[in-house]
N, C-alpha and C positions, 0 to 999 in steps of 0.2 A: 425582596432579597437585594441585598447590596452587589454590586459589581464584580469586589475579589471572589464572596462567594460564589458568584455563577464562574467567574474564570477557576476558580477551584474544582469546581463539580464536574464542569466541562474538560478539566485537564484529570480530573480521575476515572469521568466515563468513558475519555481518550486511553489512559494508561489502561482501565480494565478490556476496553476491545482491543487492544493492543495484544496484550498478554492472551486471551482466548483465542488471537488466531496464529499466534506465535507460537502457542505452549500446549494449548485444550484441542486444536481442533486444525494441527500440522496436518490433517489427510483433505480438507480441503483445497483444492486446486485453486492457485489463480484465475486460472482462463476461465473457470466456473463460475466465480464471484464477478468476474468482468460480463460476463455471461448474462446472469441473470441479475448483478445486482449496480452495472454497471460504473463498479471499481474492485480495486483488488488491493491487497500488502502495498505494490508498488505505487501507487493511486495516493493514499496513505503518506508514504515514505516521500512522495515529488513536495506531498500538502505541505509538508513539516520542512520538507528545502525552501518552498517557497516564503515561507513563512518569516521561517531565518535570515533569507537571502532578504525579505523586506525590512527587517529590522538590522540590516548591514550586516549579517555576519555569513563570513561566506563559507559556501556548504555545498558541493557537486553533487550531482543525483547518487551517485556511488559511494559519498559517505553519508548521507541520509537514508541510504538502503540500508548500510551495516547497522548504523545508530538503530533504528526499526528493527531489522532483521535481529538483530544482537550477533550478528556474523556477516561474512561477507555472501554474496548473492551467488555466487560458484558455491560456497558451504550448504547454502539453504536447498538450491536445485540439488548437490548431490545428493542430498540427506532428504527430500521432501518431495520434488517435481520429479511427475509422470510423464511419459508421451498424451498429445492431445491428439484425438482423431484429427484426421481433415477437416470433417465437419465442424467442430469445436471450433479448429484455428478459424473456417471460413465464419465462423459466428463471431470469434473475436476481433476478428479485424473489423467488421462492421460496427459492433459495440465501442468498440478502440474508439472510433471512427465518429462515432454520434456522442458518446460521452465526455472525451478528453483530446480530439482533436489529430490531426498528422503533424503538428509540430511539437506534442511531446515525448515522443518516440525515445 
């Protein structure tokens, strides 16, 4: 396989997980998928700032949220995020913690 094609296939298996967890399957929780699969939407939405941000084009975690989110992040929590137990938050902090680091909070 040539190269464009992998970068093709790779940016459509991005666009279709994209879309399943934006559109098919909004009753998923964040803190869930940080949880158990250690990232989440937002995990996602940094990959694609940083991404950006390395091919010079600049892009704050807040508008690589909405670009992902396809709205803004107050939109998506009113319309989609739950309360998390305690227990949950204390799981995600730890996962936060070993997956993605305290500086990218």
């Amino acid at each position: 396989m040539d190269k464009q094609t992998q970068i093709e296939l790779e940016a459509a298996a991005f666009r279709t997980l994209r879309e399943h967890l934006m559109e098919k399957r909004t009753d998923v929780q964040n803190i869930d998928m940080m949880n158990l699969a250690g990232f989440c939407r937002n995990c996602l939405s940094r990959w694609y700032q940083e991404a950006a941000n390395e091919r010079g084009i600049e892009m704050d975690k807040n508008e690589a949220r909405e670009i992902f989110y396809g709205m803004t992040m107050d939109d998506w929590k009113a319309n989609y995020q739950t309360d998390a137990s305690a227990e949950k938050q204390q799981a995600f902090e730890k996962s936060f913690a070993e997956n993605v680091g305290t500086d990218k909070a």
